[in-house]
C-alpha positions as CSV (number, residue, x, y, z in Angstrom):
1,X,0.0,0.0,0.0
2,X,1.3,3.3,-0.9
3,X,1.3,6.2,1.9
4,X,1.6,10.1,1.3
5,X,2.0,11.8,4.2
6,X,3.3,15.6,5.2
7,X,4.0,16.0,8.9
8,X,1.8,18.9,10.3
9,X,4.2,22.0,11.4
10,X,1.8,23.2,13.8
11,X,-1.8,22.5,15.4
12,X,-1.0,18.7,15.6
13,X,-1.1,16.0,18.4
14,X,0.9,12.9,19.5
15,X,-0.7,9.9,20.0
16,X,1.0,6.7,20.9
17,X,0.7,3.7,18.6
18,X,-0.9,1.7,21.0
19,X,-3.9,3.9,21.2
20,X,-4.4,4.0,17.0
21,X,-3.9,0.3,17.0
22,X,-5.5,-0.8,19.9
23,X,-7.2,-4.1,19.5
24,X,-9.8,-3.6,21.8
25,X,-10.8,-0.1,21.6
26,X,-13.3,0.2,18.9
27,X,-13.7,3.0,16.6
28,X,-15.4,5.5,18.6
29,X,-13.6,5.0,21.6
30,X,-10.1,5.8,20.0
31,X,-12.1,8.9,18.1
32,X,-12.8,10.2,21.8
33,X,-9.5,9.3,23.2
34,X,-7.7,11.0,20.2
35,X,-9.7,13.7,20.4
36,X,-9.7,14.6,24.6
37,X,-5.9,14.8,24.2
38,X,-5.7,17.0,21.7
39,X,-7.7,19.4,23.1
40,X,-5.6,22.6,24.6
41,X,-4.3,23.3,28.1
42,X,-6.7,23.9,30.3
43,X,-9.6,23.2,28.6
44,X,-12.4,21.4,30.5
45,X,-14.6,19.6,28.3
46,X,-16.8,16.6,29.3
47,X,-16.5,13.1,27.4
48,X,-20.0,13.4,26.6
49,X,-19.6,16.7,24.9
50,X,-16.6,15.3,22.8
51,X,-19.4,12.9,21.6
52,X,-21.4,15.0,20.4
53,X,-18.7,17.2,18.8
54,X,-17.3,14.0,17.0
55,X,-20.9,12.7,16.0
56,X,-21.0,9.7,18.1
57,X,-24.4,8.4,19.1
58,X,-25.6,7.4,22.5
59,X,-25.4,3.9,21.8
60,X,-21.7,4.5,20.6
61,X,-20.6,6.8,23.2
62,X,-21.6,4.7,26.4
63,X,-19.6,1.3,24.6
64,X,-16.7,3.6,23.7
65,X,-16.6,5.3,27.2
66,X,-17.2,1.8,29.0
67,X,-14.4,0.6,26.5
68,X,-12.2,3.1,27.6
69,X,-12.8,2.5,31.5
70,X,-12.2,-1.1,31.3
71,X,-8.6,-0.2,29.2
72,X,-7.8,2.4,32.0
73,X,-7.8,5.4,29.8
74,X,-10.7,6.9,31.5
75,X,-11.6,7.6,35.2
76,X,-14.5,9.4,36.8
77,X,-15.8,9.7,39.8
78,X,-19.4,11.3,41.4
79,X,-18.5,13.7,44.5
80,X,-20.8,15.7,46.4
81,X,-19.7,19.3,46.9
82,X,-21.3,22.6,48.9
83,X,-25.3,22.5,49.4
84,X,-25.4,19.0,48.8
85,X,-24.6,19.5,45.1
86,X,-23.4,16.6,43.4
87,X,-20.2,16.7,40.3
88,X,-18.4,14.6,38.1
89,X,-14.5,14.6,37.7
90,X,-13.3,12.5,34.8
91,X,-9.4,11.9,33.6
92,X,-8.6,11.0,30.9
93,X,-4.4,9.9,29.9
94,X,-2.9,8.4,27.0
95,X,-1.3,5.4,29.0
96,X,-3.5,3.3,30.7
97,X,-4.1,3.8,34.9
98,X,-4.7,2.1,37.6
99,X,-7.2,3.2,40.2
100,X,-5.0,4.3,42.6
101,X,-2.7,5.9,39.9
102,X,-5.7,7.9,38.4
103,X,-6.8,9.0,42.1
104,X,-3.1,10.0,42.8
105,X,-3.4,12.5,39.6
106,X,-6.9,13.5,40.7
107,X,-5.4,14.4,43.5
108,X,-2.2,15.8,42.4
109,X,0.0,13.7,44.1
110,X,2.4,11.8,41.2
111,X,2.1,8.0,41.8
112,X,4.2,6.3,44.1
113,X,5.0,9.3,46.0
114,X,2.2,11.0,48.6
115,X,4.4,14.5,48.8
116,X,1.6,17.0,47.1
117,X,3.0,18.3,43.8
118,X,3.3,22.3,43.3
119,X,-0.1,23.1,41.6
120,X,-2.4,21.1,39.4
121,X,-1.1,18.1,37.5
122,X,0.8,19.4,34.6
123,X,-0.7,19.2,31.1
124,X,0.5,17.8,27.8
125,X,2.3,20.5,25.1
126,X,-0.3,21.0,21.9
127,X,0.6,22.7,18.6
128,X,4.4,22.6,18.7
129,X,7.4,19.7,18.4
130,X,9.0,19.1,22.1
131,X,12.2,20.3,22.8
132,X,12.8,16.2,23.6
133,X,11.3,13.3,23.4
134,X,8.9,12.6,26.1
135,X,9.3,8.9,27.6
136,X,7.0,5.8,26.5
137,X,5.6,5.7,30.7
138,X,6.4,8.3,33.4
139,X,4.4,6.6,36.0
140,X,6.9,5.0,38.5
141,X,6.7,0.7,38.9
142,X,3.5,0.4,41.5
143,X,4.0,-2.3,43.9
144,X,2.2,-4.6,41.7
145,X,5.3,-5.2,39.8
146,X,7.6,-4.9,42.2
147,X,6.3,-7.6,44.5
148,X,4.2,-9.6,42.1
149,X,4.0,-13.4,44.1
150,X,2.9,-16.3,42.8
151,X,-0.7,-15.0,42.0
152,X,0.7,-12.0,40.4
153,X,3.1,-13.8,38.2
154,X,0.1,-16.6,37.4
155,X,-1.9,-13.1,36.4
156,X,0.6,-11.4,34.2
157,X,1.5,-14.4,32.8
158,X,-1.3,-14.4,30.8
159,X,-0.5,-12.8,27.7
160,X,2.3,-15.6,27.3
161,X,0.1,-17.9,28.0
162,X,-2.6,-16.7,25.3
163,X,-2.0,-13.1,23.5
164,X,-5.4,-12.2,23.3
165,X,-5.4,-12.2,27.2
166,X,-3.9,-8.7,28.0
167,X,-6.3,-7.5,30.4
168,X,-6.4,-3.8,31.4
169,X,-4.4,-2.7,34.3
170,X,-7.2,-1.6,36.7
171,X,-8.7,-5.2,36.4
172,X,-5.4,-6.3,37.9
173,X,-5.7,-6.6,41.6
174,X,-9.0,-8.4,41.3
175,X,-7.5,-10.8,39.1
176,X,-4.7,-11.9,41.5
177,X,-7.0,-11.7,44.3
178,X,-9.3,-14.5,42.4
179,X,-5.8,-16.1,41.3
180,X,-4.9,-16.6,45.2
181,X,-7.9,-18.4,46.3
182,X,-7.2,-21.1,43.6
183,X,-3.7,-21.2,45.1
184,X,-4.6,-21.3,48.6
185,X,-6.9,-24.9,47.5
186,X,-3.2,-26.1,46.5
187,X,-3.9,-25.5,42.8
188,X,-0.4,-24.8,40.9
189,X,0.3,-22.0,38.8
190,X,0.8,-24.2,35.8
191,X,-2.6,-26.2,37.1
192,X,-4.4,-22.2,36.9
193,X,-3.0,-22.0,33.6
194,X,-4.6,-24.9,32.1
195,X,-7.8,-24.7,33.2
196,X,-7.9,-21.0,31.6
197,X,-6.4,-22.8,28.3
198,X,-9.7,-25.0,28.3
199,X,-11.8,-22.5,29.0
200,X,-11.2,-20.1,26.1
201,X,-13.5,-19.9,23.5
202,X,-12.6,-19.4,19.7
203,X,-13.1,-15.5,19.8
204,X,-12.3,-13.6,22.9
205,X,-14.0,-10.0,23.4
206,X,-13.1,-8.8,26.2
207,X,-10.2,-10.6,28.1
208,X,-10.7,-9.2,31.2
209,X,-14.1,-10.2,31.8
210,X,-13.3,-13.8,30.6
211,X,-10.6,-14.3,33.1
212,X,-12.4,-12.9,36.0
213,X,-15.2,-15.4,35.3
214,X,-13.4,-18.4,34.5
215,X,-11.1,-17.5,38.4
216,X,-14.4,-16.7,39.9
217,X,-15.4,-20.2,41.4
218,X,-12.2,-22.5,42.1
219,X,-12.3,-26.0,41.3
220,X,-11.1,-28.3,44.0
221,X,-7.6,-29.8,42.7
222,X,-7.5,-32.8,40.4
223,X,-6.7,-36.2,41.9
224,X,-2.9,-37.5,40.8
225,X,-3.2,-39.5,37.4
226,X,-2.2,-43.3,37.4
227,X,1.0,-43.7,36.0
228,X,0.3,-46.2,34.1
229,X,2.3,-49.3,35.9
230,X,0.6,-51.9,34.2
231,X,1.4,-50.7,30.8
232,X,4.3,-52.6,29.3
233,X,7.4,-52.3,26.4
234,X,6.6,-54.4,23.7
235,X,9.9,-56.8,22.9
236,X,9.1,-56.5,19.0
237,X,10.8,-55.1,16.4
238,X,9.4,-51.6,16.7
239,X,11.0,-48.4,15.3
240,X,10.3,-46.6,19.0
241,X,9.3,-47.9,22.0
242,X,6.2,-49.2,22.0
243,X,4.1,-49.8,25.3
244,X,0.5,-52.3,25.3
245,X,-1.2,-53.1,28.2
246,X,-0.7,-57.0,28.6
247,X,-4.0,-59.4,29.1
248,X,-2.1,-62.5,29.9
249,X,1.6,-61.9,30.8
250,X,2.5,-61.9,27.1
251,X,5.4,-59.7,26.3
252,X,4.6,-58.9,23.0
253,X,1.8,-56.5,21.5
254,X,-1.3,-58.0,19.7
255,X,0.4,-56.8,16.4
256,X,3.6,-58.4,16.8
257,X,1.5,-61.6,18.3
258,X,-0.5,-62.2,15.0
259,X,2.5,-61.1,12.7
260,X,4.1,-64.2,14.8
261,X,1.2,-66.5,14.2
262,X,0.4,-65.9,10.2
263,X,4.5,-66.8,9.9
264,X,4.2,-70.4,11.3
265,X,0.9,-70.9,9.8
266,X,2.8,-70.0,6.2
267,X,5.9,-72.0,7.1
268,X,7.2,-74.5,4.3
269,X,6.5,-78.2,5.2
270,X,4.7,-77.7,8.1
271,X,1.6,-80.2,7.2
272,X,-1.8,-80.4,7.2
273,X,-1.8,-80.9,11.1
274,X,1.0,-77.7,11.8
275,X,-1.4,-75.8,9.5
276,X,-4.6,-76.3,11.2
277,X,-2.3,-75.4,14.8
278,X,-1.2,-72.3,12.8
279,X,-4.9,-71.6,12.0
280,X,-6.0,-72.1,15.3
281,X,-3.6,-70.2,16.3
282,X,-3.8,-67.1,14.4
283,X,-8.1,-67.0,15.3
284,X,-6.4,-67.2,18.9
285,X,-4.2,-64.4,18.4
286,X,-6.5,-62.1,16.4
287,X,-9.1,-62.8,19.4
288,X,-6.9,-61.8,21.8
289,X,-5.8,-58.9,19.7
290,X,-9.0,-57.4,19.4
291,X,-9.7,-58.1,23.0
292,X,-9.8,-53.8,23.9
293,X,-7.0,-52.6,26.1
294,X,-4.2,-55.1,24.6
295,X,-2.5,-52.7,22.4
């Protein structure tokens, strides 16, 4: 495909990557996402008014809006001020937040540190180039990920595991609070692992939602597996190893048994009385080869 493009000199926006290409943000929600941060300094506009700037419908704007809560791009919360009157605050970011990251902005205190910052939280440069470039994540490593444990490492192990399963950040501490009660029944982290594996389905929406329901009522664990003791190397000629469950002690497989049968029955010389014992003896082997369980 063929691309012409002129880079804007002023009145432009940067927008990371994974915001344009963001597999689970659907149109609308990346139109209001893209649009909220290129707004100016200072301005205070509400995501609903965006919407209806942008043309979004209702329908559209409350799946984008939930979309972008569930991805951490978007925070809000109801408070009641003087009189009894009640407000919304929303933030909005361009890397996704944790709840207590988004409250710590809200309340102008940067993340991982409670000293109040000078001011409001600082906005975002619009309509120029930076004098350098900013960094991918400012926000400081939150406990989470310094201190995961087993649950946490069972939870962001997911995306390894399957990588449609990158759940949004917010949804983490729920997650590995589900993960731990499956632990504490003595399930492994592997054991966790598969029974996600089985539970996936073909197409996966909303990976955050899917995990949280298939952690949300543990299974007691599985009892051990047999081993398999009574399974037994076949003494054939076999390219590999071959194991058959014997029926009677024999220490061949049921192949190998009536492969060994039709060769005396077909031996030169044998008479009318060694072929009817080779006859006999190949309905034997074939019965017992069929017999299920033998090979």
């Amino acid at each position: 495909m063929l691309r012409h493009a002129i880079p804007p000199a002023r009145f432009f926006s940067q927008v990371p990557n994974e915001i344009l290409r963001h597999p689970r943000l659907s149109s609308d929600a990346v139109r209001l996402l893209t649009w909220q941060l290129s707004l100016p300094e200072g301005a205070d506009e509400p995501l609903s008014t965006t919407a209806r700037s942008a043309g979004i419908t209702r329908t559209g704007f409350n799946r984008a809006k939930r979309e972008l809560k569930d991805e951490g791009y978007f925070h809000e919360w109801r408070e009641q001020r003087e009189r009894g009157r009640w407000t919304t605050r929303q933030l909005i970011s361009n890397v996704p937040l944790s709840g207590e990251e988004a409250v710590a902005l809200r309340d102008g205190v940067a993340p991982g540190d409670r000293r109040p910052t000078v001011g409001a939280p600082a906005g975002r440069a619009v309509g120029g180039h930076p004098d350098a470039t900013p960094p991918v994540n400012t926000l400081q490593p939150s406990a989470l990920d310094r201190d995961l444990g087993d649950a946490g490492r069972l939870v962001h192990g997911l995306a390894d595991l399957d990588p449609r399963l990158r759940v949004p950040r917010g949804m983490l501490p729920q997650l590995i609070e589900l993960a731990e009660r499956w632990l504490a029944l003595g399930h492994s982290v592997d054991d966790v692992h598969d029974e996600i594996r089985r539970g996936l389905p073909p197409v996966i929406h909303k990976p955050g939602g899917l995990i949280r329901y298939l952690l949300s009522d543990p299974a007691p664990p599985r009892p051990p597996q047999p081993q398999g003791s009574a399974l037994r190397e076949c003494a054939g000629p076999h390219p590999q190893p071959l194991l058959f469950r014997p029926v009677a002690g024999e220490d061949r497989c049921g192949a190998c048994r009536r492969e060994h049968a039709e060769r005396e029955a077909a031996a030169p010389g044998a008479g009318s009385h060694a072929a009817a014992r080779g006859a006999a003896a190949v309905r034997a082997a074939l019965r017992t080869g069929l017999r299920p369980g033998t090979a």
